[in-house]
KOLMILUM-728211 format. One line per 3 residues: number of its first residue (from 0); their letters; for each residue x, y, z of C-alpha. Coordinates in steps of 0.05 Angstrom, whole numbers. Layout:
! residues N
NUM) A) X/Y/Z ~ ...
END
This chain:
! residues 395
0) XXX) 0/0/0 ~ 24/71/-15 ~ 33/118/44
3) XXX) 36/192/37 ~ 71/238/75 ~ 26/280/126
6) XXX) -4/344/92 ~ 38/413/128 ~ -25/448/123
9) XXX) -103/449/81 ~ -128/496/34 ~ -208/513/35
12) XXX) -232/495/-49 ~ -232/572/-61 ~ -152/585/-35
15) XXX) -134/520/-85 ~ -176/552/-132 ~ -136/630/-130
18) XXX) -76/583/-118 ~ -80/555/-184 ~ -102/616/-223
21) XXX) -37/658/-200 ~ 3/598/-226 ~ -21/606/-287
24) XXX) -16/678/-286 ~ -94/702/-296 ~ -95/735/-222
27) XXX) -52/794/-210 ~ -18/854/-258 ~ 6/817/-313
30) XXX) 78/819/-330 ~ 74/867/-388 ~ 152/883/-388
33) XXX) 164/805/-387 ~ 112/798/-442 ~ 105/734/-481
36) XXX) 173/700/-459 ~ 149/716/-391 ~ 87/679/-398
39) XXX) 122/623/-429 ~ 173/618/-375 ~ 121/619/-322
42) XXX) 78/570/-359 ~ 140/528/-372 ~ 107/507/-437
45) XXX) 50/531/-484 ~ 14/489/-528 ~ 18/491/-606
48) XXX) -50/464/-650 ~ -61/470/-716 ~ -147/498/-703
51) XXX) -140/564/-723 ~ -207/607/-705 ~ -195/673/-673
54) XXX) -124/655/-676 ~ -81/600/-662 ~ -72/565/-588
57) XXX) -9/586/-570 ~ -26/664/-592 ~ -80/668/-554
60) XXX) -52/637/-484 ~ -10/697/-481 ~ -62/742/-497
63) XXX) -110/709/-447 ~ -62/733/-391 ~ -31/805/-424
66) XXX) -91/820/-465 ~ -81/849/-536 ~ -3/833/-544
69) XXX) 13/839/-618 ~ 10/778/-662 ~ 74/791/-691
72) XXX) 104/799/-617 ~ 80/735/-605 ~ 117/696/-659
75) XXX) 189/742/-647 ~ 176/721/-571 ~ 175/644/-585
78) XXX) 221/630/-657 ~ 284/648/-677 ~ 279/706/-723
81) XXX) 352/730/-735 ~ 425/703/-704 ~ 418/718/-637
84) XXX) 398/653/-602 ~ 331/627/-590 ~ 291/641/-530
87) XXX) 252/576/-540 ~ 248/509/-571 ~ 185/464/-598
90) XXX) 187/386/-574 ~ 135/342/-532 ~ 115/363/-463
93) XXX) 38/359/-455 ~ 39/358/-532 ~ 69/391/-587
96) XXX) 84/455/-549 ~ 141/518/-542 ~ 183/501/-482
99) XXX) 235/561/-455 ~ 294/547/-481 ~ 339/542/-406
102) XXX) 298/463/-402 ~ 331/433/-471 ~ 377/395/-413
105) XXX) 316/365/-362 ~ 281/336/-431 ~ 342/303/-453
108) XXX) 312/238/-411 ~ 250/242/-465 ~ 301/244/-526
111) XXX) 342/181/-497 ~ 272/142/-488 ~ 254/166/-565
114) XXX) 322/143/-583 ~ 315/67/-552 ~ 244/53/-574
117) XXX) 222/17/-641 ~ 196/60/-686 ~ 125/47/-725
120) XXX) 78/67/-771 ~ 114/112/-813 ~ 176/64/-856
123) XXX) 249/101/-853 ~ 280/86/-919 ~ 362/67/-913
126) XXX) 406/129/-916 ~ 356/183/-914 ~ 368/203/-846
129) XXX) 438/213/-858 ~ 421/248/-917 ~ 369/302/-890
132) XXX) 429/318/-831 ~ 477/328/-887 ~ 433/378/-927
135) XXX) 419/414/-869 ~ 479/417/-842 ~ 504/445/-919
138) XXX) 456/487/-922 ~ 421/514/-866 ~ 347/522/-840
141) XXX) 292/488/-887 ~ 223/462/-881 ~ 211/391/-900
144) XXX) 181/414/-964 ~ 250/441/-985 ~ 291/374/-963
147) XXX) 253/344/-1012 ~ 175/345/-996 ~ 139/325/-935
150) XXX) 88/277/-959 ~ 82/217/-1010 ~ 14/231/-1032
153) XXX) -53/280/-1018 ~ -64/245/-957 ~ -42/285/-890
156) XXX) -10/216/-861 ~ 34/197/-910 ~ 100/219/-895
159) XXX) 149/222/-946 ~ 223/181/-923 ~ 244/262/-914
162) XXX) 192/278/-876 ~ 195/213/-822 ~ 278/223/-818
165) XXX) 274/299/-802 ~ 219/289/-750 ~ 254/232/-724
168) XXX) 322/269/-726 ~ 276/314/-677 ~ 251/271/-632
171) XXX) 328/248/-614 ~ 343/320/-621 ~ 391/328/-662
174) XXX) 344/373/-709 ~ 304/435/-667 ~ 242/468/-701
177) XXX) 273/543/-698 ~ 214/578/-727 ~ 145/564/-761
180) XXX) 131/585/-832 ~ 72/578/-864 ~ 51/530/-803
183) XXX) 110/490/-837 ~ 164/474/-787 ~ 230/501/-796
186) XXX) 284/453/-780 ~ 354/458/-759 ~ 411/427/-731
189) XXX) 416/433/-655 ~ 491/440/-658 ~ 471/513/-684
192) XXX) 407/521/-650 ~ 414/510/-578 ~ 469/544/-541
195) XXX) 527/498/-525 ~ 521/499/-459 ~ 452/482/-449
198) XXX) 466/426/-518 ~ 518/389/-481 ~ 478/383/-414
201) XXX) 454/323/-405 ~ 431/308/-334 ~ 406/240/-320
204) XXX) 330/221/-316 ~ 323/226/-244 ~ 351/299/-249
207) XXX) 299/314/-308 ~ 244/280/-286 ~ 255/327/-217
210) XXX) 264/388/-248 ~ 200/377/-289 ~ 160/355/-233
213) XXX) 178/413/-200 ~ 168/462/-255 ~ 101/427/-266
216) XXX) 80/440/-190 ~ 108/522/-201 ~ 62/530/-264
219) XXX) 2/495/-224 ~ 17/525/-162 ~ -24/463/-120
222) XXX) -50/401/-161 ~ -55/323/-151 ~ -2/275/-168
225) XXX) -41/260/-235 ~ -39/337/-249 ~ 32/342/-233
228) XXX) 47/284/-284 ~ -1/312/-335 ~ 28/378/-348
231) XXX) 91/346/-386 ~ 59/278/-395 ~ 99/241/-348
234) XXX) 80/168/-322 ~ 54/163/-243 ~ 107/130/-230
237) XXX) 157/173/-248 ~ 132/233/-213 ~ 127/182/-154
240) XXX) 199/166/-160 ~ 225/245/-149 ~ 163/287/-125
243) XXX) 202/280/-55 ~ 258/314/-80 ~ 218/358/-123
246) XXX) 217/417/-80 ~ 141/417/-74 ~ 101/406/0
249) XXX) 51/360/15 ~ -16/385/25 ~ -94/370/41
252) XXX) -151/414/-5 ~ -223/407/17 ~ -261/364/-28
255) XXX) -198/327/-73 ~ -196/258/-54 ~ -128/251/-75
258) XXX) -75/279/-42 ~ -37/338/-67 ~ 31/385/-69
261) XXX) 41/451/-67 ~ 94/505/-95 ~ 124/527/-27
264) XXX) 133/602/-57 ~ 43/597/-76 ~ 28/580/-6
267) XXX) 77/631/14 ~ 37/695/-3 ~ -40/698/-7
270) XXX) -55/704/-73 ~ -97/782/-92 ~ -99/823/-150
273) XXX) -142/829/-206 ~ -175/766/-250 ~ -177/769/-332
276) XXX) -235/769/-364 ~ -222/730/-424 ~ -237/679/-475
279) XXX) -194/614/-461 ~ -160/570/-517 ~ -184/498/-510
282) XXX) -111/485/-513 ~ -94/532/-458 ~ -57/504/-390
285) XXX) -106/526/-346 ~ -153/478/-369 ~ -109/418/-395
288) XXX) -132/357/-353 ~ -217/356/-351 ~ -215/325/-288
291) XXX) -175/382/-255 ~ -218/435/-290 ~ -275/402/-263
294) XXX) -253/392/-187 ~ -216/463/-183 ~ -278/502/-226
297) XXX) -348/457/-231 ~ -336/459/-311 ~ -346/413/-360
300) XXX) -293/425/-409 ~ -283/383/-474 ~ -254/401/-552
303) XXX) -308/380/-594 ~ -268/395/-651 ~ -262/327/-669
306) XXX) -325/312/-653 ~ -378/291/-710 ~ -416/358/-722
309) XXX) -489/334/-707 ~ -456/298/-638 ~ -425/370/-617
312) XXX) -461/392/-558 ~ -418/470/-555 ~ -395/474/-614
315) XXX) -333/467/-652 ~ -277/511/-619 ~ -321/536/-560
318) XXX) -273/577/-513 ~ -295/572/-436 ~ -305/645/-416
321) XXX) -257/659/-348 ~ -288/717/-311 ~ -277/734/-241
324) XXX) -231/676/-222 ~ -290/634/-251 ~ -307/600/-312
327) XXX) -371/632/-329 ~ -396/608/-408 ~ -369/580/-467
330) XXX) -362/621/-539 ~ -362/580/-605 ~ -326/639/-644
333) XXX) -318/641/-726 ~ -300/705/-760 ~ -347/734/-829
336) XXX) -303/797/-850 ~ -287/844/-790 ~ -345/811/-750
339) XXX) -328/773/-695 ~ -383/713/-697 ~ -409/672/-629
342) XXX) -442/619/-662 ~ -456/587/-608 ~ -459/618/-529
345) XXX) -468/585/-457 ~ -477/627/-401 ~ -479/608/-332
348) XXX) -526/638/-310 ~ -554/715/-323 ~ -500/752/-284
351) XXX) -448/722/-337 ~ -478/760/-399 ~ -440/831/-374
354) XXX) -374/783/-367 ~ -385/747/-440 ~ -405/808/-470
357) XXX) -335/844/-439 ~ -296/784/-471 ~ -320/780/-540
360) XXX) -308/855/-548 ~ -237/854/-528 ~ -227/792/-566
363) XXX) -256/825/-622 ~ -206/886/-618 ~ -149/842/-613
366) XXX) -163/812/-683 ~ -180/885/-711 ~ -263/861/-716
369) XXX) -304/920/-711 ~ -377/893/-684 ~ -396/823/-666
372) XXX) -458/781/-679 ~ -489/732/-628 ~ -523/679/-668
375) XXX) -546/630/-618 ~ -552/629/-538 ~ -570/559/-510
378) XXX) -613/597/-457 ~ -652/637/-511 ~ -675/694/-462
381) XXX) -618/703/-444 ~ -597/730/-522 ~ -627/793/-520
384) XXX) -588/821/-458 ~ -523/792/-488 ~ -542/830/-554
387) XXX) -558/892/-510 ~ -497/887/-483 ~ -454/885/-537
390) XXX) -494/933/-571 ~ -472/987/-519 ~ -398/962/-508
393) XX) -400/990/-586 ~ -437/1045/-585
END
């Protein structure tokens, strides 16, 4: 039987709750002079999708917590885009996502486990991977396309042999994704993208798998041990293995079952300050794990994106509205011209229409829309004050 170590204090719900929100940097003055690398190092990774709606996921987690940061600042903040060297890399965490580039060392356990598995379902032909490492290494940054084309046919699974070796070659990393063109990634040799210092680092798994855990229980600020192994998709066990040495306190929170840890430094200061109003990504950390969303806010999140159309329930990108340290609705947003469009709203409630109505208009400025047009409200009398209210934000 496991034992756990005794709890050093309990949180009421609501403290885990404001806990978890300054964490993730959506209670407080944001860090506007840190801007987007700030967020990213305080997030410890942002996820990358290819949905793009209102914009893509890892544009708008920065603007959910600095509100209308420039598109353009966005990309400079996470790709390379001139000599000096990057401030981040792309590789697995929780997904696909931008990690800060100081952790290249603690995921060096992840590209020695890529290294000594079997590979399957995409075929490497003989002397291709050598081949795409050579031509990069000749001549510099390219997309797969310019190796030599990234698919065999029309089909968006069939890899061509250029395609599987420079991915692979990423995986191991000895290729790094240094920008994003096009959505295409950019690909080029670690040896010239990762500062040699942090390239030839290599602490051992136990020494990355603490660090992460650690990091994890920072950008959560108080979560489970299946949160903590979540956040970078890490196994139980292995968060099991190191969460002692992790740097991160045992504690009880009313109403989890399970028990949790803590980030000394969140338990340290009360957290107070102001909460954004804001349209969440799907995709954004917040609201990663549904369990955790559920326990921590009531809601019911799920991407129905992939969902069969006539199954979808919210619709097909429908953003949970956080208002007031809450989550309050969900928007299913499209854009028609410089009209922002809510196909599809959820409101909790009547006192959430002021908080909706506050986040579709700032949305809307951020992506330079000029009105917006509610088309449906799954409380129907609960449209008109929405409309009302959006009606005057523009007046």
């Amino acid at each position: 039987m496991t034992t756990h170590p005794r709890p050093i204090t309990e949180l009421s719900a609501d403290e885990a709750r404001r806990i978890a929100l300054r964490a993730q940097g959506l209670l407080g003055a944001p860090d506007r002079r840190s801007g987007v690398r700030g967020v990213l190092r305080h997030l410890g990774a942002v996820q990358l999708d290819t949905i793009s709606v209102l914009a893509r996921s890892h544009e708008l987690v920065p603007y959910a917590r600095l509100g209308a940061v420039g598109r353009r600042a966005v990309e400079e903040a996470y790709w390379r885009t001139d000599s000096r060297p990057p401030h981040a890399f792309e590789y697995w965490s929780h997904a696909a996502c931008v990690l800060p580039i100081e952790e290249w060392p603690h995921f060096a356990f992840r590209r020695r486990a890529y290294r000594d598995r079997p590979h399957w379902n995409h075929e490497l032909p003989d002397g291709v991977y050598e081949q795409v490492v050579k031509q990069l290494r000749a001549e510099g940054p390219l997309t797969a396309t310019e190796l030599g084309g990234a698919k065999r046919t029309s089909e968006w699974w069939d890899w061509s042999g250029t395609k599987v070796a420079v991915e692979r070659a990423l995986m191991h990393g000895e290729v790094v994704c240094v920008e994003r063109r096009g959505w295409k990634r950019v690909y080029d040799l670690a040896e010239r993208a990762i500062p040699s210092a942090l390239l030839h680092d290599e602490p051992d798994d136990t020494e990355c798998l603490r660090r992460l855990v650690g990091l994890a229980g920072r950008s959560l600020g108080v979560g489970t041990r299946a949160d903590l192994a979540d956040y970078h998709r890490l196994r139980t066990e292995q968060v099991d293995a190191v969460i002692a040495d992790s740097g991160l306190v045992p504690v009880a929170v009313e109403g989890w079952t399970k028990p949790a840890w803590a980030d000394p430094a969140a338990l340290a200061a009360p957290p107070r300050g102001r909460h954004r109003t804001t349209l969440l990504s799907p995709f954004d950390s917040l609201i990663w794990e549904r369990a955790r969303t559920e326990r921590i806010f009531g809601f019911t999140h799920r991407l129905e994106a992939y969902v069969p159309k006539q199954k979808r329930v919210h619709g097909y990108f429908a953003m949970p509205v956080l208002a007031g340290g809450r989550l309050v609705g969900r928007v299913d947003p499209a854009r028609a011209g410089r009209t922002l469009v809510a196909k599809q709203v959820t409101l909790e409630g009547p006192k959430a229409v002021p908080e909706v109505a506050r986040a579709l208009v700032e949305a809307a400025g951020w992506v330079e829309c000029t009105d917006v047009r509610v088309e449906r409200v799954e409380a129907p009398e609960l449209r008109e004050p929405l409309v009302l209210e959006l009606a005057r934000a523009f007046a």
